[in-house]
C-alpha positions in Angstrom: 4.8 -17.3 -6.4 5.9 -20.9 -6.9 3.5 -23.2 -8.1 3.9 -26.8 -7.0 1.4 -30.0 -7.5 0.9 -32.3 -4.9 -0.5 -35.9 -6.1 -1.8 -37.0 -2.2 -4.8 -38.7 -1.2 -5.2 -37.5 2.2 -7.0 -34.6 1.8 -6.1 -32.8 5.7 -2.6 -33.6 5.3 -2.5 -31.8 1.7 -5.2 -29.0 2.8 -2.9 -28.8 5.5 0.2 -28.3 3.4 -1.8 -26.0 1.5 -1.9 -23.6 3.9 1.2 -23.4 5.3 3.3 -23.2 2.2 1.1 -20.3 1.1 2.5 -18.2 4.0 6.2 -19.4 2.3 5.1 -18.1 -1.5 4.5 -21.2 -2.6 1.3 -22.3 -4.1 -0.1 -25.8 -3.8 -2.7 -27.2 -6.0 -4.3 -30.2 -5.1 -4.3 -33.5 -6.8 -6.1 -36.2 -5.0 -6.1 -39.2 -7.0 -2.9 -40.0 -9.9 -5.3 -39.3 -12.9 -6.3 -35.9 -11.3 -2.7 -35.4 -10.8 -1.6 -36.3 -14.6 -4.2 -34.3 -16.1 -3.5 -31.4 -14.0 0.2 -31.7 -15.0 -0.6 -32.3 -18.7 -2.9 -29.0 -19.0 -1.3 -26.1 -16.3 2.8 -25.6 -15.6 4.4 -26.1 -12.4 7.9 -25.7 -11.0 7.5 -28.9 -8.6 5.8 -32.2 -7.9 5.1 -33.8 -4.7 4.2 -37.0 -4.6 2.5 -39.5 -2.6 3.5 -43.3 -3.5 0.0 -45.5 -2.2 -2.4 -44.0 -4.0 -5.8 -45.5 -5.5 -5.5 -46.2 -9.2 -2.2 -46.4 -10.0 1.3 -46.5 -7.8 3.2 -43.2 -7.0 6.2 -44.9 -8.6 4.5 -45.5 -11.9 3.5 -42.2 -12.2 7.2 -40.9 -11.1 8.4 -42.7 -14.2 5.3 -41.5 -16.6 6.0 -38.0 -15.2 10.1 -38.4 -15.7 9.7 -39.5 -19.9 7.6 -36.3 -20.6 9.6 -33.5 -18.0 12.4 -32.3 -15.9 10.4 -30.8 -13.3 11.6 -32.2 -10.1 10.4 -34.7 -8.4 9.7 -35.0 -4.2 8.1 -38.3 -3.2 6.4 -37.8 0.3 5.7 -41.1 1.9 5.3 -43.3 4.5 6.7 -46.2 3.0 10.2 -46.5 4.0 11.4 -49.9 2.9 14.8 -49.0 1.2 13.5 -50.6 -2.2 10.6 -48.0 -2.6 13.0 -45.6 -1.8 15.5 -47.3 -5.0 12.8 -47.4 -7.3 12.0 -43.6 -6.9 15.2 -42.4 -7.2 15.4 -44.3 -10.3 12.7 -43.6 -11.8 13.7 -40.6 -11.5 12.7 -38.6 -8.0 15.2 -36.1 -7.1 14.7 -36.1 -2.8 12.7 -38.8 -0.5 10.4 -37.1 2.2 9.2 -39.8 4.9 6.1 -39.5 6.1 5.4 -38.0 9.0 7.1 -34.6 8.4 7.0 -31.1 9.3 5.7 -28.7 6.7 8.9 -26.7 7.2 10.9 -29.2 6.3 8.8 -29.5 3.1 9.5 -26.1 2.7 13.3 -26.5 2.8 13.6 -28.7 0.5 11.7 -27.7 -1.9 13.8 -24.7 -1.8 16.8 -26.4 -1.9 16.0 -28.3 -5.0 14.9 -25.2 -7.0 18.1 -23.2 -6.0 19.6 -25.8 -7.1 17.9 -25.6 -10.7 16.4 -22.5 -10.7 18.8 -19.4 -8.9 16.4 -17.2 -9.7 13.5 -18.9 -7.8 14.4 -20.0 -4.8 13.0 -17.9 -1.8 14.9 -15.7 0.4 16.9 -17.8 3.2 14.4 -17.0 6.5 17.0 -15.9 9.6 15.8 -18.7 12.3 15.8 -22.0 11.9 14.8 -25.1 14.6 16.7 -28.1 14.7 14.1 -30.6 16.7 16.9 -33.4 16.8 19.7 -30.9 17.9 17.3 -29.2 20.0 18.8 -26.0 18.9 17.3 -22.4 17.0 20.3 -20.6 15.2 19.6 -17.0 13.9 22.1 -16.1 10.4 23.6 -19.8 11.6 24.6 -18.9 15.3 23.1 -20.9 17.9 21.1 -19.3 20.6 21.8 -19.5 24.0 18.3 -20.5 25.1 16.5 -21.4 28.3 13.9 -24.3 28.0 10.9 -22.4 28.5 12.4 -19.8 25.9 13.8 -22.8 23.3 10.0 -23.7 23.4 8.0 -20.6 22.6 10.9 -19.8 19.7 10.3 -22.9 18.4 6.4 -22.7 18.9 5.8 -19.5 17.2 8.8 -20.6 14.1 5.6 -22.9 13.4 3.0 -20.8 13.2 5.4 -17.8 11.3 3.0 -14.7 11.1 -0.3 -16.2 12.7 -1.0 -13.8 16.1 -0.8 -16.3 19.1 -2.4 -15.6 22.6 -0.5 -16.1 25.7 -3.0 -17.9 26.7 -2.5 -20.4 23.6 1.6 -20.2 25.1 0.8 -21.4 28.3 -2.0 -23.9 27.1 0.8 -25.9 24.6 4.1 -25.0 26.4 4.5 -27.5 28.8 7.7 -25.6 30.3 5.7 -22.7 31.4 2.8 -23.7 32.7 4.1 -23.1 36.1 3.6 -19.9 35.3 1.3 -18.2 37.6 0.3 -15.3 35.2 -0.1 -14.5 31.7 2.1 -11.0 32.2 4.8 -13.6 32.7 4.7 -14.2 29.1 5.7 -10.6 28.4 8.4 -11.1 30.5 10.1 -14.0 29.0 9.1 -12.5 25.7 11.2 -9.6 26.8 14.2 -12.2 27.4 13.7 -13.8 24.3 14.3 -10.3 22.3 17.0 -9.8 24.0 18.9 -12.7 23.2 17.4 -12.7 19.3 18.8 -9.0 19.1 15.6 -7.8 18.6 15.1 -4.1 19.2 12.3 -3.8 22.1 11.1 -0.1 20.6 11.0 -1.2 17.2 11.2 -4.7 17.0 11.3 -6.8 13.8 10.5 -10.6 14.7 8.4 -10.6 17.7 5.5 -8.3 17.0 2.9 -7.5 19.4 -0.6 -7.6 18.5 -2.7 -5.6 20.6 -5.3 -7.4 21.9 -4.1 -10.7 21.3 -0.4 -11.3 22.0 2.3 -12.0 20.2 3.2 -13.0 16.1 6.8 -13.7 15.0 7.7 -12.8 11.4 11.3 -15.3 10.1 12.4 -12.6 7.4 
């Protein structure tokens, strides 16, 4: 398990956080206020810090610079502030990558593993098969692009977000805006049936898009 500290004062975006990256084997502790967060970092170990910048008490980018004079461990600031001098002061003070606020918590994920594979070979967690690209508007599987419809981009995608967590088809159709045409919920099952196609996934024994009985569907990115 990788343990990482998070020094954020808003407490549903880190709970949030929390209980994402759990599902990734990465295990976020809480800090909420910057003298939580350096007393937390001065008594237990941890292989990564993410930090907020406007906190209460003291400045994310005085803390970044406290941090940096005792450690190595690296450094994500996670903020909203995006003046290009907040950003310059982090970095040299000392922050190894810049997360703008708002963000995914997969993209969290990324980078944090990118940073300890970097540093840490040993650590970094196994590369997951799919990946969404929201700007390209494109999910590659082992870095080949799928040739997706629109109503099948945006269940991959859907389900990518909630990796392992059973989804109904009626939770499809209520948040998919591209099927809700649909007139049934067997339709589901039948663009699911496309969709494992096109992944490669074997419809006897599949190994991404699971079917939970009772409830629907779960996908599982390993």
């Amino acid at each position: 398990m990788i343990n990482v500290l998070i020094i954020e004062d808003d407490i549903e975006l880190a709970q949030l956080l929390k209980t994402r990256l759990y599902r990734d084997n990465i295990d976020l502790t809480i800090a909420t206020t910057p003298l939580d967060g350096l007393s937390l970092f001065q008594t237990r170990t941890f292989d990564l810090l993410v930090l907020d910048l406007s906190l209460p008490q003291m400045d994310g980018i005085e803390i970044c610079r406290l941090i940096r004079q005792e450690s190595t461990i690296p450094i994500i600031i996670s903020s909203a502030r995006s003046d290009i001098r907040d950003k310059m002061m982090g970095f040299s003070r000392g922050a190894d990558d810049y997360l703008p606020k708002p963000y995914d918590p997969q993209e969290l994920i990324f980078r944090i593993d990118a940073i300890l594979r970097r540093l840490h070979p040993a650590m970094a967690k196994k590369a997951t098969p799919f990946i969404v690209d929201d700007e390209r508007h494109e999910i590659s599987k082992n870095g080949s692009v799928l040739r997706l419809t629109q109503a099948e981009y945006d269940i991959v995608a859907y389900m990518l977000k909630k990796d392992r967590f059973a989804i109904s088809r009626e939770e499809l159709l209520m948040n998919i805006g591209s099927i809700k045409y649909e007139s049934s919920l067997k339709s589901i099952d039948v663009i699911m049936g496309r969709v494992r196609q096109k992944i490669g996934d074997d419809t006897k024994n599949p190994q991404f898009i699971l079917s939970v009985r009772g409830v629907g569907y779960k996908f599982v990115n390993e």
